[in-house]
N, C-alpha and C positions, 0 to 999 in steps of 0.2 A: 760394536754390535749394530746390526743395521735397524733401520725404524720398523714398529706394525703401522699398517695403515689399519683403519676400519670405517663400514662402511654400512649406511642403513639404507636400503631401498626401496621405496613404495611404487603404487601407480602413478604418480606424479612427480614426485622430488627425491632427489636421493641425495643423503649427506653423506660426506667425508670427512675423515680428521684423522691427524695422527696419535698414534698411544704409544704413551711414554710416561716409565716412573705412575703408571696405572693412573692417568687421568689422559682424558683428551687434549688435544691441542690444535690450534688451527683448524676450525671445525668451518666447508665451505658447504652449502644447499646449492645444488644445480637441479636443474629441470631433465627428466627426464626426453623430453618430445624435443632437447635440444640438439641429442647425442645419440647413433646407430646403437651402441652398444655401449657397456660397463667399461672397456679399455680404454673407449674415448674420450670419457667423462673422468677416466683416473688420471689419463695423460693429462687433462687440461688442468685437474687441480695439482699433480706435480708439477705441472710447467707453473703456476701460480705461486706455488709453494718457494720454487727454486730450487728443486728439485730432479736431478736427472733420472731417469730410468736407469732399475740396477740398486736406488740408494734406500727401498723398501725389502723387507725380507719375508711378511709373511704379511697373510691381508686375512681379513676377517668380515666376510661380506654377511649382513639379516639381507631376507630376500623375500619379497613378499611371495605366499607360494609354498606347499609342499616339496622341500628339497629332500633329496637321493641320486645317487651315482655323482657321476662326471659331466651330466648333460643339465642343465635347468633352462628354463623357461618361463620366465613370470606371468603371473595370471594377471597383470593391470593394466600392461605395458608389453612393449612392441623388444624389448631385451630380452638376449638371452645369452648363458654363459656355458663355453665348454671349457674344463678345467686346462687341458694339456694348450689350448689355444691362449688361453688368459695367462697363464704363468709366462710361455712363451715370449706375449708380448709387452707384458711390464715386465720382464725378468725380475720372477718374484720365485721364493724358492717356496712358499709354501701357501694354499689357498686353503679356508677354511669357511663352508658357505652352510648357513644356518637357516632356519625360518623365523621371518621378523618376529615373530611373537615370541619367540625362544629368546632373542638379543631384546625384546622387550624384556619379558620375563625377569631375566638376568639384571639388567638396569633398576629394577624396583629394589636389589640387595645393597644398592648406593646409593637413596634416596636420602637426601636431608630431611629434617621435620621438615623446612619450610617451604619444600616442592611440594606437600602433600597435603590436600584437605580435607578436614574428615566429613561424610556424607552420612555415614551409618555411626554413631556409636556404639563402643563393642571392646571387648577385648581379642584379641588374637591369641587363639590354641596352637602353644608350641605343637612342634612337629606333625602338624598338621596342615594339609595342601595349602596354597596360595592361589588365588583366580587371577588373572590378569585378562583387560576384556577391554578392547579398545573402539571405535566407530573412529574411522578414516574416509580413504576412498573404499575401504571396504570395512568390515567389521573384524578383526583378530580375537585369536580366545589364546592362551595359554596354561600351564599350570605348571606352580613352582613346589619343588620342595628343599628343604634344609636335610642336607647327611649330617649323617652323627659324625663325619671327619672337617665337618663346617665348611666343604664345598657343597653347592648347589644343584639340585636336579632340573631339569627342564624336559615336561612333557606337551611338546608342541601339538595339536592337531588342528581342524579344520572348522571349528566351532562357530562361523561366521555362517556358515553355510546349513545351516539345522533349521528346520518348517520355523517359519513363526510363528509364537505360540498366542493362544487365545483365550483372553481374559475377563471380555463383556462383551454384550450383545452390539455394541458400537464397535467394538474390532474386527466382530463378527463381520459387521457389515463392509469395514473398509479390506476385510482382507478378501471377501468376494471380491471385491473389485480391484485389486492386486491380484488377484488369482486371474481372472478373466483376464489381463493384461499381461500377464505375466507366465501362466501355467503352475510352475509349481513355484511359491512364496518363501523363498530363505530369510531370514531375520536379516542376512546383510544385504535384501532389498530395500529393507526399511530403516535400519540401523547404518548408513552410511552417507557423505556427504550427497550422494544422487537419491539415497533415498529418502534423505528429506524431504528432495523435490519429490518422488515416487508418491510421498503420502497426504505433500501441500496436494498436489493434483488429485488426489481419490479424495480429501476431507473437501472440495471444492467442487468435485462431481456428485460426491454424498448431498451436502448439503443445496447446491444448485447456486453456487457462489461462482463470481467471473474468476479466471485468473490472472493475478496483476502481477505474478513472479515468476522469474525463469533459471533463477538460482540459487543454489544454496544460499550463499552469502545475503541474496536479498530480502530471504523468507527468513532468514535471524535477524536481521536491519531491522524488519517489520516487525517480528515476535516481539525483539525487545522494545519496542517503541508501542505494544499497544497494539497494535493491528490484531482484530479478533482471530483471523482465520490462522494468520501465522503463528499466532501464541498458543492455539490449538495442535499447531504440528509440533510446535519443542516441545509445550505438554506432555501429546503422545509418544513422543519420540520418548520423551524419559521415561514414561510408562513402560515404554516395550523393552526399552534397553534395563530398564527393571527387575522384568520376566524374566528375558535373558539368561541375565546373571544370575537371578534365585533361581531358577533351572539348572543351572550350571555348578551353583555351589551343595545344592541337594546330589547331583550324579556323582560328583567328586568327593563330596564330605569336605569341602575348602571351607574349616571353620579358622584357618589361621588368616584370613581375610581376602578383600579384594580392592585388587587397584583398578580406575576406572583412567584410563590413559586413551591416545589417539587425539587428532583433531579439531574433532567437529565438537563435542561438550566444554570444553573451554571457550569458547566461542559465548558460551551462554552461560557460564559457572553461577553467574548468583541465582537465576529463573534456576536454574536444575537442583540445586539446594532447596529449593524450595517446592519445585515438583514433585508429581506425585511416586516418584522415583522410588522412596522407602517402601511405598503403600504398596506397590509391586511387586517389590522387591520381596516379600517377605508374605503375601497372598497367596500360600499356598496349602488353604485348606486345612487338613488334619495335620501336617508337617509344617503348619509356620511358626510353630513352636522353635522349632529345629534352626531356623535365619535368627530368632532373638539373639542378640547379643554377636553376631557377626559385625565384625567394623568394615566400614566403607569407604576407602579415599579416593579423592581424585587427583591427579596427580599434574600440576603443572610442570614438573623438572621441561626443561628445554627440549636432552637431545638426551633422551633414557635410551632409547633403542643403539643407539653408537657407542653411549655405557657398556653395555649390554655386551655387545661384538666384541670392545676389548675385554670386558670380565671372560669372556667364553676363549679368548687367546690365550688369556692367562693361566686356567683354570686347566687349559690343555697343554699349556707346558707345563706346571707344576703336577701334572699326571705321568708326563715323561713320555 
């Protein structure tokens, strides 16, 4: 029988690995802005692997992105995939291309305890949705549910991309001035590794502070280290990515919990534990009754999205 490959792809990095006996193996991270396209980036980790073309049989690509039809086009990155072209040239007999947050999704049903930490204490209401809500290069939403045949649902959409929502008269302010900059304000302006920087720079024109950072990484360096203005953005940032989610788990009824994946908040896991993340989370008025008792993880596993990709192969051959 021939190998699955599976594959996770963001605006920056995309993983590969093979699935086999339902675990990953040989798992490689290439750079997107290395390689024209997906075929190039497969060829090079087959040629790595020892691997010829022909010796894979069905691939299982998360794609960051709205997938449908035969045509994709990533929204982060300069890729793109047509199916009959892509089979062609890995001579692969079968392509099956998902939306990352879908192969996220999927990846939280293989979770160990000790990939996950809990942020909210709670219990989890069987048969009832799952949030999965990530901050990357962009922000991902998904929602999981359990069938009663103990395969898994996945209802992917576009939840990165919903108005940022507004909380106190100090959001108010920063979000004029993401508005005026921006036009119309999606949560994954602010909720993602550029939006960090998005809101270092408005919390620095708000208050009339110089700016001394130019990158993500540097305004966490500083957060954690103390620096007022930076400790102010992961603050906020957990605030919002807060909203967010209790927004999210009110539309859906997700009282079987939420996983908080992607990124950019491991980067800063003990400050957001300790941010005002809960307080957000669960701020909402006459309904925050309704968030008690919702649990909250956050999930370090490694490479959940490439989990994910193979549970979603599997799940489709055992459909037939």
């Amino acid at each position: 029988m021939k190998l699955a490959l599976v594959g996770d792809i963001g605006g920056t990095n995309a993983r590969f690995a093979l699935w086999r006996d339902d675990h990953l193996e040989a798992v490689q991270v290439l750079a997107t802005a290395d390689f024209p396209g997906p075929e190039q980036a497969i060829m090079a980790y087959l040629q790595a692997q020892g691997l010829p073309l022909g010796a894979i049989g069905s691939v299982c690509l998360a794609c960051a992105g709205p997938v449908s039809g035969d045509l994709f086009r990533f929204t982060n990155n300069h890729w793109r995939i047509d199916r009959t072209a892509f089979c062609q040239a890995l001579q692969v007999d079968e392509l099956l291309m998902i939306n990352d947050f879908f192969a996220m999704a999927l990846g939280m049903t293989r979770l160990a305890e000790h990939e996950r930490i809990p942020v909210c204490e709670g219990q989890a209401q069987a048969e009832r949705p799952v949030l999965v809500i990530g901050a990357g290069t962009g922000l991902g939403v998904g929602t999981l549910l359990e069938q009663a045949d103990g395969r898994w649902l996945v209802l992917p959409g576009e939840g990165g991309h919903v108005d940022l929502p507004i909380g106190s008269p100090r959001e108010a302010e920063l979000w004029q001035i993401l508005h005026r900059q921006l036009g119309h304000v999606r949560a994954e302006d602010v909720l993602s590794g550029n939006g960090l920087l998005a809101l270092y720079r408005a919390i620095c024109e708000l208050d009339g502070q110089p700016r001394r950072h130019d990158t993500p990484a540097a305004i966490t360096t500083a957060g954690l280290a103390g620096e007022s203005v930076a400790a102010e953005v992961l603050e906020q940032f957990s605030c919002w990515l807060g909203r967010v989610a209790g927004n999210n788990v009110l539309t859906l009824g997700a009282r079987g919990g939420v996983y908080i994946v992607g990124g950019v908040v491991p980067r800063f896991a003990e400050r957001f534990l300790t941010s005002g993340f809960a307080k957000s989370f669960s701020d909402k008025g006459c309904m925050s009754h309704y968030l008690d008792g919702v649990p909250v993880w956050l999930v370090t596993a490694e490479y959940p999205g490439l989990t994910g990709a193979g549970v979603a192969l599997q799940q489709r051959a055992e459909a037939g």
